[in-house]
Backbone as XML, in Angstrom:
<?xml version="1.0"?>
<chain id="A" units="angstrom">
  <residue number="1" name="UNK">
    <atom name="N" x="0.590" y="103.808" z="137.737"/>
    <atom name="CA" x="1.242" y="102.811" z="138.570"/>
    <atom name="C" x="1.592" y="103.458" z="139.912"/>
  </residue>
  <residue number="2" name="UNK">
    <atom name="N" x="1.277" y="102.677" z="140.721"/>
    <atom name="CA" x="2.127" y="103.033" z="142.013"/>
    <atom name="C" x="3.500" y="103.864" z="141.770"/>
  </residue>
  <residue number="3" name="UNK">
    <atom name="N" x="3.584" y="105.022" z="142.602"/>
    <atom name="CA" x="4.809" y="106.040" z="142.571"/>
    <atom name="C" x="5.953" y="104.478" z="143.903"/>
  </residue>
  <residue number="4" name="UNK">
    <atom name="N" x="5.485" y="103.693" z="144.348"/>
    <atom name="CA" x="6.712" y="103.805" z="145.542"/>
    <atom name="C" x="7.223" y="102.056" z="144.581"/>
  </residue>
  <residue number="5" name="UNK">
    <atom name="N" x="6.472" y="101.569" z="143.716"/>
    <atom name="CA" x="6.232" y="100.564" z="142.758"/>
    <atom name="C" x="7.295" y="100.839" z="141.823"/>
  </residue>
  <residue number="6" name="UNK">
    <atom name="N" x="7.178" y="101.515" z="141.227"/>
    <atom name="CA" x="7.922" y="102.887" z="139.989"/>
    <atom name="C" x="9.035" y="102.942" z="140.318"/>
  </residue>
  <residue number="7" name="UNK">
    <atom name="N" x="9.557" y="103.238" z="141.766"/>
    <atom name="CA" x="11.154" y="103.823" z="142.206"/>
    <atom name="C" x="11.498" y="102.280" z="141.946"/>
  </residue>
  <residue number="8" name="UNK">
    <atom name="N" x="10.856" y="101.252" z="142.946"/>
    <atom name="CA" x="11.475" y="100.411" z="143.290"/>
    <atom name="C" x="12.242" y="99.561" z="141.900"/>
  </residue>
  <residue number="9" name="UNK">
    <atom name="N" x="11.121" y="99.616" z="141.057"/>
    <atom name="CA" x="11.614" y="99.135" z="139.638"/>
    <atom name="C" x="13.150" y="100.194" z="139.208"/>
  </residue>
  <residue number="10" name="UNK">
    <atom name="N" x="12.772" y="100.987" z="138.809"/>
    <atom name="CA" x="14.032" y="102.028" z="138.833"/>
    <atom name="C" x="15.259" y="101.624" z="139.425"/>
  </residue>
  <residue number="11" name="UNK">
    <atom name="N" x="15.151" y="101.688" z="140.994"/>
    <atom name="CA" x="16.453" y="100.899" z="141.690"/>
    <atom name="C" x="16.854" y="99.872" z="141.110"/>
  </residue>
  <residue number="12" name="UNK">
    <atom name="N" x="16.381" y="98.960" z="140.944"/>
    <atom name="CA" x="16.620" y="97.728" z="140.690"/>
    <atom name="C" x="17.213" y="97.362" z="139.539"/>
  </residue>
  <residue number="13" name="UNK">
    <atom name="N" x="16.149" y="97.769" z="138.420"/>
    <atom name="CA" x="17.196" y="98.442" z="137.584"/>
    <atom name="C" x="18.233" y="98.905" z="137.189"/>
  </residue>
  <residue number="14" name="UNK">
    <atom name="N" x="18.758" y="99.813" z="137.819"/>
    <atom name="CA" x="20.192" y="100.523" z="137.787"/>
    <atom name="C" x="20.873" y="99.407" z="138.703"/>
  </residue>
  <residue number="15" name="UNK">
    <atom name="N" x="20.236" y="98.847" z="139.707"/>
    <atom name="CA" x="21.562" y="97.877" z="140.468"/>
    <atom name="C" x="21.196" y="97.104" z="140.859"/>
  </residue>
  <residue number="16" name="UNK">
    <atom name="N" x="20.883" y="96.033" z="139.865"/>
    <atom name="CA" x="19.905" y="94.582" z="139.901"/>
    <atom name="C" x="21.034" y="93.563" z="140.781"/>
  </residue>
  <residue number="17" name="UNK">
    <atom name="N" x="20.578" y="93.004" z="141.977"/>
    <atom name="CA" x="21.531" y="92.144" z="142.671"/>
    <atom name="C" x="20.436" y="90.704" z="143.117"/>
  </residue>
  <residue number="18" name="UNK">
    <atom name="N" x="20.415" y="90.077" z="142.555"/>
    <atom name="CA" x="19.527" y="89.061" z="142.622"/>
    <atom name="C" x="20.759" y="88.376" z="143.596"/>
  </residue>
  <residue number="19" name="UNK">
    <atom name="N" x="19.257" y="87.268" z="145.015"/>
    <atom name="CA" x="19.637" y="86.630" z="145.938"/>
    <atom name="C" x="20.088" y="85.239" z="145.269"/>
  </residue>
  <residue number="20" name="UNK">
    <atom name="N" x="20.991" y="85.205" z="145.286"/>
    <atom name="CA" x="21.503" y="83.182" z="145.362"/>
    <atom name="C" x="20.826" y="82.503" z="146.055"/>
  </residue>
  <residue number="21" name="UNK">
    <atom name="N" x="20.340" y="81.882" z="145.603"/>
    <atom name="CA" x="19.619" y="80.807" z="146.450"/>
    <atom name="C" x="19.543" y="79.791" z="145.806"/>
  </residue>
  <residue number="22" name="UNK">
    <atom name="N" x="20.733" y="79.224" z="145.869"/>
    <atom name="CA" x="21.001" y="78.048" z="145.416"/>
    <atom name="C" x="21.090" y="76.115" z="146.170"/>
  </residue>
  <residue number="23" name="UNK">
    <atom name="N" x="19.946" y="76.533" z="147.135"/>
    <atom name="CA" x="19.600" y="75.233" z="147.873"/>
    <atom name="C" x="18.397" y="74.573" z="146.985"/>
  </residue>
  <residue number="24" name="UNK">
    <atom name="N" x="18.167" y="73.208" z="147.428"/>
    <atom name="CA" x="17.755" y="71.957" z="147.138"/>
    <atom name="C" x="18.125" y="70.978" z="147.163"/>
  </residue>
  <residue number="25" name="UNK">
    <atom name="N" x="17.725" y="69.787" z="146.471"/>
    <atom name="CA" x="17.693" y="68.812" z="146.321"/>
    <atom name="C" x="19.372" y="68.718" z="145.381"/>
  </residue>
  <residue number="26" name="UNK">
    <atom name="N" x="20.152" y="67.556" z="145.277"/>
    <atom name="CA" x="21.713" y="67.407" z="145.066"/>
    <atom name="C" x="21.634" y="67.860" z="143.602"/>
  </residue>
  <residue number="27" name="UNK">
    <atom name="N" x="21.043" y="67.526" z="142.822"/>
    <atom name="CA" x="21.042" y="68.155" z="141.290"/>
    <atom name="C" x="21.182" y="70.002" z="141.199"/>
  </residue>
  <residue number="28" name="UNK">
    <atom name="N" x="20.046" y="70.224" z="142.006"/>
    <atom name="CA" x="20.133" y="71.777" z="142.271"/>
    <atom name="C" x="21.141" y="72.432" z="142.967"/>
  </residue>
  <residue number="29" name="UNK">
    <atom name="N" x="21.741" y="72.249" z="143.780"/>
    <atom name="CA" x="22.900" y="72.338" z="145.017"/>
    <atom name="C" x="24.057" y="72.268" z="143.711"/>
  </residue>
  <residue number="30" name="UNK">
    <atom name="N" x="24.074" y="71.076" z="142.796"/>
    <atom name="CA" x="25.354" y="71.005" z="141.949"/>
    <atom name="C" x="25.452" y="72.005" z="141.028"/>
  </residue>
  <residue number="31" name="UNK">
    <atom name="N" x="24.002" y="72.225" z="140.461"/>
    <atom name="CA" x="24.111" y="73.305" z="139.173"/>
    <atom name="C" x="24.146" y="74.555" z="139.850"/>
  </residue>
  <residue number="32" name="UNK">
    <atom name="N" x="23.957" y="74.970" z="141.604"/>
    <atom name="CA" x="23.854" y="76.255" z="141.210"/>
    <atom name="C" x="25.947" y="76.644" z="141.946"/>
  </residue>
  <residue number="33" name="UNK">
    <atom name="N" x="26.081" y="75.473" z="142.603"/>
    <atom name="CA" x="27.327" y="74.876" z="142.636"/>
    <atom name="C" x="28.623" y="75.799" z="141.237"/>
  </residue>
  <residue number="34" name="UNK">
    <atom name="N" x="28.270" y="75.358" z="139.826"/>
    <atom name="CA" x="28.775" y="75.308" z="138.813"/>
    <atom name="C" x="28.191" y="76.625" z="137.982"/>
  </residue>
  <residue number="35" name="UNK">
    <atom name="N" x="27.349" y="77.349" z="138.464"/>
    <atom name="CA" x="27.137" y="78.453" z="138.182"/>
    <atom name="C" x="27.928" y="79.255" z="138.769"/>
  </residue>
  <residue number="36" name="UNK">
    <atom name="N" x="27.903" y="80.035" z="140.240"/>
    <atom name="CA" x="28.883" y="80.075" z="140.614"/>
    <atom name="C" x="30.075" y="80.174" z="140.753"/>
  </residue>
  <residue number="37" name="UNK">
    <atom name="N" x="31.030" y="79.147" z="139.926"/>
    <atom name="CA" x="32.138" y="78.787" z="139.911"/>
    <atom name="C" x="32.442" y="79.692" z="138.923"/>
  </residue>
  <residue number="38" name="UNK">
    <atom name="N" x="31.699" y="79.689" z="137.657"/>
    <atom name="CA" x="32.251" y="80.732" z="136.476"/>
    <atom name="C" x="31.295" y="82.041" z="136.733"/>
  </residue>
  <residue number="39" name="UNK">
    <atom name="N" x="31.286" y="82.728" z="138.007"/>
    <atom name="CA" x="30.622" y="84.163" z="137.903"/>
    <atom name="C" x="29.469" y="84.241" z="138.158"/>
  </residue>
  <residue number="40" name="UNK">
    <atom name="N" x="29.020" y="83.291" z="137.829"/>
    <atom name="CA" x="26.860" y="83.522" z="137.881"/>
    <atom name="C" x="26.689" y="83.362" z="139.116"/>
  </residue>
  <residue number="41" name="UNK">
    <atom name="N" x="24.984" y="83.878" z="138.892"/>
    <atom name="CA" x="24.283" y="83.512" z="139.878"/>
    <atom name="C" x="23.037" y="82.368" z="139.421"/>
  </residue>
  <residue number="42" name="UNK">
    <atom name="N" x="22.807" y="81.779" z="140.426"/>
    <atom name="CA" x="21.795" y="80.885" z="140.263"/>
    <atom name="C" x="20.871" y="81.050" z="141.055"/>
  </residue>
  <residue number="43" name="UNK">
    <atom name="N" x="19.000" y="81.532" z="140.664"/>
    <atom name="CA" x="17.992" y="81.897" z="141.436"/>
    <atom name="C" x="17.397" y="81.053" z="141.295"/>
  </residue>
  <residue number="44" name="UNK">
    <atom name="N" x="16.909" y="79.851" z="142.657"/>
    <atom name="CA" x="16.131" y="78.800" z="142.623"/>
    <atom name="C" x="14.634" y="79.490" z="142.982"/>
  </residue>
  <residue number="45" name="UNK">
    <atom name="N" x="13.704" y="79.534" z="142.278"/>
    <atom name="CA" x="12.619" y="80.203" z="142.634"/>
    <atom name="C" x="11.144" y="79.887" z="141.717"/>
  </residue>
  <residue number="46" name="UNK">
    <atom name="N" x="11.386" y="78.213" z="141.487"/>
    <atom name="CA" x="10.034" y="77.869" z="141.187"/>
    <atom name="C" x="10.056" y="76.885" z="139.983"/>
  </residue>
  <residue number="47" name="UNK">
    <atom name="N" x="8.977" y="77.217" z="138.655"/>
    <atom name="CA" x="9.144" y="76.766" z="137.409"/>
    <atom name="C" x="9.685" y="77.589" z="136.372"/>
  </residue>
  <residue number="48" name="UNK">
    <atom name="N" x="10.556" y="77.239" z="135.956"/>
    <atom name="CA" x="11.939" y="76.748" z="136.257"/>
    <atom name="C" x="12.427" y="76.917" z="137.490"/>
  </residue>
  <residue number="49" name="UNK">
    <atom name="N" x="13.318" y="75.992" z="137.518"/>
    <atom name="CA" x="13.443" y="75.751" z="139.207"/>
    <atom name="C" x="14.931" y="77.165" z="139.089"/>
  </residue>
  <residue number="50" name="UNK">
    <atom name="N" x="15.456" y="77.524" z="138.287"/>
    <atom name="CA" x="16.450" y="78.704" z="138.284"/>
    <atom name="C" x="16.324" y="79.470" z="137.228"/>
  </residue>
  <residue number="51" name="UNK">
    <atom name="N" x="16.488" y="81.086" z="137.830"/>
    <atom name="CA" x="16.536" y="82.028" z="136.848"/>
    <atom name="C" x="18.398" y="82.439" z="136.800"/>
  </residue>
  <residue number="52" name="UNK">
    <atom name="N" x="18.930" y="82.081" z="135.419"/>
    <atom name="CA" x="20.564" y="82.144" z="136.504"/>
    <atom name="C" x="20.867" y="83.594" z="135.603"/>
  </residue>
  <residue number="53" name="UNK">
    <atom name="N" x="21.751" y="84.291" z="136.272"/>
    <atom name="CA" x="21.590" y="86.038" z="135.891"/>
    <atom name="C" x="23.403" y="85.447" z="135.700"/>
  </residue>
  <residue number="54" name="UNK">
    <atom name="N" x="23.566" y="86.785" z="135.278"/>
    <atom name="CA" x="25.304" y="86.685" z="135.018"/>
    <atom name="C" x="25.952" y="87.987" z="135.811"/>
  </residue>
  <residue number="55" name="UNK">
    <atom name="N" x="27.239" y="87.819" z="135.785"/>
    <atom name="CA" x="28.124" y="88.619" z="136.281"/>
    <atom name="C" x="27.676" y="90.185" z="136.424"/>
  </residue>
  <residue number="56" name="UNK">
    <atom name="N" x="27.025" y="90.183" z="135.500"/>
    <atom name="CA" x="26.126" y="91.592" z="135.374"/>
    <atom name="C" x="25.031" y="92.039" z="136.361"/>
  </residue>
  <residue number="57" name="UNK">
    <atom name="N" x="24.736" y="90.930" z="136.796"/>
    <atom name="CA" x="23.490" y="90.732" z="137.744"/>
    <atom name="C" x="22.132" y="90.856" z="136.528"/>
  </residue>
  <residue number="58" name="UNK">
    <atom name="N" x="22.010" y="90.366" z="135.476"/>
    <atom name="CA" x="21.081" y="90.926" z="134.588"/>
    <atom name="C" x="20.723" y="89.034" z="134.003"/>
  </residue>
  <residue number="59" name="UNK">
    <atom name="N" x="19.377" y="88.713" z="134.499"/>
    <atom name="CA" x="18.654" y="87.315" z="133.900"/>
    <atom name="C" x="19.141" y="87.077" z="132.392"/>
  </residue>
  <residue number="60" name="UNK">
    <atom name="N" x="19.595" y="86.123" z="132.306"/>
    <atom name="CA" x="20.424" y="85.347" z="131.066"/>
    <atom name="C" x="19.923" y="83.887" z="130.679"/>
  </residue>
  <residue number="61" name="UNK">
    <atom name="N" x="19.017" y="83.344" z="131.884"/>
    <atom name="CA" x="18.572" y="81.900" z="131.516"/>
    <atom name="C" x="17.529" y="81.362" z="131.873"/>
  </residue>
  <residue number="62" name="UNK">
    <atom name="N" x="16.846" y="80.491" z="131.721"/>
    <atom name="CA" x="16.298" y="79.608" z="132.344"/>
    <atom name="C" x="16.285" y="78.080" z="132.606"/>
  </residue>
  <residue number="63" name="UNK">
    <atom name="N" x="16.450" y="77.510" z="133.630"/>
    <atom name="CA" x="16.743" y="75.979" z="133.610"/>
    <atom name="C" x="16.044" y="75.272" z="134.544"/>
  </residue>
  <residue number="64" name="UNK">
    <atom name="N" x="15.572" y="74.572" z="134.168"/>
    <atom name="CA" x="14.964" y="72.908" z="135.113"/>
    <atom name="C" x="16.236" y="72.047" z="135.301"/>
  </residue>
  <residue number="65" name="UNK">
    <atom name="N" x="16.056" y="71.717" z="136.543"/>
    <atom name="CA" x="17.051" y="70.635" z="137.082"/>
    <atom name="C" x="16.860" y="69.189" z="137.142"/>
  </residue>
  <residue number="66" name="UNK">
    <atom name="N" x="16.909" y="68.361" z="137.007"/>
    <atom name="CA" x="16.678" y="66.786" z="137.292"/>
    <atom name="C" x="17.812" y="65.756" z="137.626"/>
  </residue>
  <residue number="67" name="UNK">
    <atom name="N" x="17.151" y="65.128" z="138.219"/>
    <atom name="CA" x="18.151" y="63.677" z="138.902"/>
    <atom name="C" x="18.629" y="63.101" z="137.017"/>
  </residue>
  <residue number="68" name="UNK">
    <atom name="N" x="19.565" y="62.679" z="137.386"/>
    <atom name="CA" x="19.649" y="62.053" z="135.456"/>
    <atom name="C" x="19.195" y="60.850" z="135.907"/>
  </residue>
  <residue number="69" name="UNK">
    <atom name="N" x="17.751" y="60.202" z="136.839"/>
    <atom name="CA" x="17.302" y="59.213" z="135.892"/>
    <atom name="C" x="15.945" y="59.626" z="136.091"/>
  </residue>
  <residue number="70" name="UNK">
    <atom name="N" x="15.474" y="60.731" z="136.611"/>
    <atom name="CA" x="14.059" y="61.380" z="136.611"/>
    <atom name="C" x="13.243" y="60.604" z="135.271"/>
  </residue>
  <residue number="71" name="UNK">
    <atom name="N" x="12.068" y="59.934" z="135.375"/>
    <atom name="CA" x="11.241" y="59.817" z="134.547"/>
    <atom name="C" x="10.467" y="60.578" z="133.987"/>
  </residue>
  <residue number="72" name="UNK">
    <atom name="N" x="10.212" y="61.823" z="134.256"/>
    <atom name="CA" x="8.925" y="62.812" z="133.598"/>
    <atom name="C" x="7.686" y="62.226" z="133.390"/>
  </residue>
  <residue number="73" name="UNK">
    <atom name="N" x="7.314" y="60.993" z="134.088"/>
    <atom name="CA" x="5.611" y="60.956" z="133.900"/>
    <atom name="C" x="5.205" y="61.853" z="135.095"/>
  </residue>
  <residue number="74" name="UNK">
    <atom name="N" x="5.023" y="62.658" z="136.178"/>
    <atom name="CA" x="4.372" y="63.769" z="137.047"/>
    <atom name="C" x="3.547" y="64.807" z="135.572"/>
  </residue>
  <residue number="75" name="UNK">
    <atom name="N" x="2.396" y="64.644" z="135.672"/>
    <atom name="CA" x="2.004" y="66.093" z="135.051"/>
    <atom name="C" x="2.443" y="67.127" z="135.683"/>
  </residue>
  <residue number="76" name="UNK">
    <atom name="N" x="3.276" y="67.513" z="136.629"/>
    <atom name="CA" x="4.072" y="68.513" z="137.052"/>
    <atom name="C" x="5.295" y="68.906" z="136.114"/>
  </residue>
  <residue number="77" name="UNK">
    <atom name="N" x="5.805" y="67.472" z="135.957"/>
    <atom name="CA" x="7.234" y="67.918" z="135.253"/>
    <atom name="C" x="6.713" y="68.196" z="133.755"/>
  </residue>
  <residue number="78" name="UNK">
    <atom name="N" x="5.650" y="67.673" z="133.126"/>
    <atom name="CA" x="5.097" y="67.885" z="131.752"/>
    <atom name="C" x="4.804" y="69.435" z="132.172"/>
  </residue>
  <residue number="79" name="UNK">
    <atom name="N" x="4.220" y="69.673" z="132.362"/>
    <atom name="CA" x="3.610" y="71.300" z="132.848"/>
    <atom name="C" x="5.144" y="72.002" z="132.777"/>
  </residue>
  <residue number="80" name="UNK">
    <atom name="N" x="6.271" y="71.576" z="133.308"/>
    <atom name="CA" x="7.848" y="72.378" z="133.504"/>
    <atom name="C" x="8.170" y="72.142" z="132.237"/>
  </residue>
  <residue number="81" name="UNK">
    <atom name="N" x="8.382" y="71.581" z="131.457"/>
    <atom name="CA" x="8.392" y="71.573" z="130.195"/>
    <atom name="C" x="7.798" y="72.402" z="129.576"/>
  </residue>
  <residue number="82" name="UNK">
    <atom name="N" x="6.734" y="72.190" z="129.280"/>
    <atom name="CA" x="5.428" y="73.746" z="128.871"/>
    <atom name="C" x="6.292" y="75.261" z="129.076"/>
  </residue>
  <residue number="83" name="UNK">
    <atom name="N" x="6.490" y="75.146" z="129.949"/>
    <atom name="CA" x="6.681" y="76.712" z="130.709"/>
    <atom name="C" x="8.374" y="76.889" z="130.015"/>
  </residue>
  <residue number="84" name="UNK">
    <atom name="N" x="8.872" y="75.775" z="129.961"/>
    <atom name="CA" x="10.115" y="76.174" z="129.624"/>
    <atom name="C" x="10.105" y="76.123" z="127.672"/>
  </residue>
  <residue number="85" name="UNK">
    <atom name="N" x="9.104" y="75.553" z="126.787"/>
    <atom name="CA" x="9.056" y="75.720" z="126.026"/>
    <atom name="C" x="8.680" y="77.089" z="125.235"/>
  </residue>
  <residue number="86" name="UNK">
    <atom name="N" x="7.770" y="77.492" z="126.049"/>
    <atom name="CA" x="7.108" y="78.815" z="126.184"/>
    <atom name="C" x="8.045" y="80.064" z="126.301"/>
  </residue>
  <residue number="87" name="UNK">
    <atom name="N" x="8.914" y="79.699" z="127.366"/>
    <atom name="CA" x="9.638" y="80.511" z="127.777"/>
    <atom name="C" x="10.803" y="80.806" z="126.300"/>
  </residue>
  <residue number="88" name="UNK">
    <atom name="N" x="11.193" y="79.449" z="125.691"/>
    <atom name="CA" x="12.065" y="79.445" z="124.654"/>
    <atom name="C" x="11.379" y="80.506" z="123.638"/>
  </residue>
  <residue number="89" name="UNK">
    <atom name="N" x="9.840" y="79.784" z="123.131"/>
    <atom name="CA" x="9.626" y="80.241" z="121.909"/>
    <atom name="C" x="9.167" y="81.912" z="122.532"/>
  </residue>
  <residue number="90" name="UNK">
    <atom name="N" x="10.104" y="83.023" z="123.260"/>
    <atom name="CA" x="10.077" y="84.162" z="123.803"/>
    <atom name="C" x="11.370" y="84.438" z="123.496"/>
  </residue>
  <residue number="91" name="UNK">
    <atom name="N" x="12.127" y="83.462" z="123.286"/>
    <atom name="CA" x="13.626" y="83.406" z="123.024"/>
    <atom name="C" x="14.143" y="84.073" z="123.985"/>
  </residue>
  <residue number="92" name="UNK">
    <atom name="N" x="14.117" y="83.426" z="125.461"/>
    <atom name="CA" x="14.383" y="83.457" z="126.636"/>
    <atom name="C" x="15.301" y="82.335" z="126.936"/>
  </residue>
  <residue number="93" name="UNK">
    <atom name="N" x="16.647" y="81.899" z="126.761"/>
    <atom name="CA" x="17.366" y="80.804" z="126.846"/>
    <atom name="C" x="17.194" y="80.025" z="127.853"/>
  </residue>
  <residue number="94" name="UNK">
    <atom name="N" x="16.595" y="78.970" z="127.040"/>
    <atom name="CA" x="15.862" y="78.100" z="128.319"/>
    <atom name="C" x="16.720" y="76.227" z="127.875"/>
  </residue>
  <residue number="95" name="UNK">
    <atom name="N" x="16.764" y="75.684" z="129.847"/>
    <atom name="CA" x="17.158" y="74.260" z="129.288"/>
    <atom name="C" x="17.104" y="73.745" z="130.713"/>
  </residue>
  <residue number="96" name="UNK">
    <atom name="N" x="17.241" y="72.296" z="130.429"/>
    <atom name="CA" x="17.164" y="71.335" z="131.358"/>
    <atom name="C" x="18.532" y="70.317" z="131.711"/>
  </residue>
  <residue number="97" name="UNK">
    <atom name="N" x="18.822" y="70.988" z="132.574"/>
    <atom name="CA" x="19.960" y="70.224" z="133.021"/>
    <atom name="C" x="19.599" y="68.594" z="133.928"/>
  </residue>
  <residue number="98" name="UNK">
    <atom name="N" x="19.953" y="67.926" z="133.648"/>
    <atom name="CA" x="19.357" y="66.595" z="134.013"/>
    <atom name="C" x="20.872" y="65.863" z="134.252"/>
  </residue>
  <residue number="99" name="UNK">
    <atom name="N" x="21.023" y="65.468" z="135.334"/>
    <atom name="CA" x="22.463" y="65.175" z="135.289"/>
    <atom name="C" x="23.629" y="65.329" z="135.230"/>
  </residue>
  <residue number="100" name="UNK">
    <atom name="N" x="24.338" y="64.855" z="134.297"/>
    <atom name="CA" x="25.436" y="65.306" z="133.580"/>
    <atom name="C" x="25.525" y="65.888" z="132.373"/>
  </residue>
  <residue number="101" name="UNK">
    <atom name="N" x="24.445" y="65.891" z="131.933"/>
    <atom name="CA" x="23.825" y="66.756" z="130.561"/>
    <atom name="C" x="22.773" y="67.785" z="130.334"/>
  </residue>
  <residue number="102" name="UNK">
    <atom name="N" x="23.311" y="68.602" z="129.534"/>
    <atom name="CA" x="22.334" y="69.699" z="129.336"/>
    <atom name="C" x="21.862" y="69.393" z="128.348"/>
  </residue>
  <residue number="103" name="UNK">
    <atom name="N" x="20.370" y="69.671" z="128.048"/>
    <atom name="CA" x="19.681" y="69.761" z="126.899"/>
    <atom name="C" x="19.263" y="71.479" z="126.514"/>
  </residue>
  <residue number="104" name="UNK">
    <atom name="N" x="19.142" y="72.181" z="125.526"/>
    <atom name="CA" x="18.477" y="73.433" z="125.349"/>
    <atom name="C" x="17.574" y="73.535" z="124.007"/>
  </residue>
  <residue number="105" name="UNK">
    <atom name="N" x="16.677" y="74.302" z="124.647"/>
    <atom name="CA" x="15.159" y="74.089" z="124.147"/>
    <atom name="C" x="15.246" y="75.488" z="123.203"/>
  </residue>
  <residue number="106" name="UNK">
    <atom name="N" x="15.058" y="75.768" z="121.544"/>
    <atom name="CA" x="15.434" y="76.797" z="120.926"/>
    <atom name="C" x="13.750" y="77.148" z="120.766"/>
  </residue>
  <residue number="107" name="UNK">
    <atom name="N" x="13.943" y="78.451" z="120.039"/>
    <atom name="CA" x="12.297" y="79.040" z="120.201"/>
    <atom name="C" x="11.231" y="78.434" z="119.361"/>
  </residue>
  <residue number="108" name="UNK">
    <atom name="N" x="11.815" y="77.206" z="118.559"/>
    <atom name="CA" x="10.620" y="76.521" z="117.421"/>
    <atom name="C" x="10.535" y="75.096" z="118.412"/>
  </residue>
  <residue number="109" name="UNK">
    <atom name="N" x="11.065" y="75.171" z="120.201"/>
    <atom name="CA" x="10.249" y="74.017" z="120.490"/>
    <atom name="C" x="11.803" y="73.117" z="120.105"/>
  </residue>
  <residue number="110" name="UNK">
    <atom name="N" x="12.513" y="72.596" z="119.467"/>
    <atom name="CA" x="13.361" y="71.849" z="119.464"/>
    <atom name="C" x="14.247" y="71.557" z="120.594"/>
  </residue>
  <residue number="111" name="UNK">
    <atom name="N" x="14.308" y="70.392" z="120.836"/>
    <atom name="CA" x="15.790" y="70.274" z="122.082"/>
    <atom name="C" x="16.870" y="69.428" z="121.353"/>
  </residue>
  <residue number="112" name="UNK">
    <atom name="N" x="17.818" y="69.899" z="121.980"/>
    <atom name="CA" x="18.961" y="69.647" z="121.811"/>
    <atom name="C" x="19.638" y="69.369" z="122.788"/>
  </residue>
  <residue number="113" name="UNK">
    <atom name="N" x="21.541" y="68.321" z="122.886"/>
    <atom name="CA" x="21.765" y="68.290" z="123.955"/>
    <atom name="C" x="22.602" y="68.851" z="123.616"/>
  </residue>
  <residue number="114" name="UNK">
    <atom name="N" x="23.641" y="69.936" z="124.419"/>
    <atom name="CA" x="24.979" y="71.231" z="124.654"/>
    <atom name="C" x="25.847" y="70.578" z="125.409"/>
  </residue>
  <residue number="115" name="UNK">
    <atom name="N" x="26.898" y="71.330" z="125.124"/>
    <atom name="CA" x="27.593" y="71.536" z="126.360"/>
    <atom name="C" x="27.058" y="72.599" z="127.194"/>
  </residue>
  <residue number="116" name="UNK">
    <atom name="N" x="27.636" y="72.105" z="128.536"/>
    <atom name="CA" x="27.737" y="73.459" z="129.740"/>
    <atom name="C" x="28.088" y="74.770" z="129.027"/>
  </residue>
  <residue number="117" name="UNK">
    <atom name="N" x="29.161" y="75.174" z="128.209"/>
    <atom name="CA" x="29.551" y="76.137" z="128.086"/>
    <atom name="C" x="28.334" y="76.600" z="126.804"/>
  </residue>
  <residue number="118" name="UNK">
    <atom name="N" x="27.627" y="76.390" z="126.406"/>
    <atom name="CA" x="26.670" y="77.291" z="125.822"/>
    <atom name="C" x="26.044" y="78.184" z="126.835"/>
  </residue>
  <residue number="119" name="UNK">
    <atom name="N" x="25.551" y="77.491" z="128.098"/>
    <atom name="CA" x="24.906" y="78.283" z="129.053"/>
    <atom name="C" x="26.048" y="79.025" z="129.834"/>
  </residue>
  <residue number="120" name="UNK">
    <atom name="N" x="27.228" y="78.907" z="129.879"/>
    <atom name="CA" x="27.941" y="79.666" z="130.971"/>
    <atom name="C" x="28.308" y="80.687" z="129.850"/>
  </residue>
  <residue number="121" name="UNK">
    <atom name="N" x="28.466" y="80.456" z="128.698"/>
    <atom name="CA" x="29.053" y="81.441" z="127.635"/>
    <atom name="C" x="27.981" y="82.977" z="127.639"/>
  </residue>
  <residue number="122" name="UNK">
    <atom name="N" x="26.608" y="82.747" z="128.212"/>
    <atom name="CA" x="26.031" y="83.773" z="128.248"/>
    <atom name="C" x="26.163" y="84.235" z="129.721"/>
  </residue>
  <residue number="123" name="UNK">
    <atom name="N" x="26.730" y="83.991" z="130.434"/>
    <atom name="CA" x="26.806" y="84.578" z="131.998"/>
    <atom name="C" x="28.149" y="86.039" z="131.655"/>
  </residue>
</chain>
């Protein structure tokens, strides 16, 4: 591997500080809003639209955001699903915040709806 590849992992490592970037659209703005509030961070940076790390600075989640009346016919949002199912059955805590409700997706593919504090309980 790259020697300057190698350090950089290393650094990062020892003092992982992931950027907030918690802009978007009002669903996203709120959750990374409420992350935040109890310690986290919230990384808007794709599919899943956040990687949210905790107080530690160390990745703890994954979540899709939605308007709570989003329809999911886009083969985009089917495809975000995929990735976040995937991501579960890695047993990578993965979920979809849609609103005012969280749903979380366990590693056999099941969803469920939570409270908030399942996901803030791991920050």
């Amino acid at each position: 591997m790259n020697k300057k590849v190698e350090r950089l992992i290393a650094e990062i490592h020892a003092n992982p500080k992931p950027l907030d970037t918690g802009a978007g659209n009002l669903s996203e703005v709120e959750f990374s809003k409420e992350i935040r509030a109890v310690g986290g961070i919230a990384v808007k940076d794709g599919w899943p639209d956040f990687g949210v790390y905790g107080r530690d600075h160390r990745f703890k989640a994954a979540v899709e955001t939605k308007p709570e009346r989003a329809d999911w016919v886009h083969p985009e949002q089917r495809h975000q699903l995929t990735r976040l199912i995937g991501l579960a059955s890695l047993r990578v805590p993965s979920f979809i915040r849609c609103g005012s409700f969280l749903i979380q997706i366990d590693e056999n593919g099941k969803a469920a709806q939570v409270e908030m504090d399942v996901l803030t309980r791991l920050l």
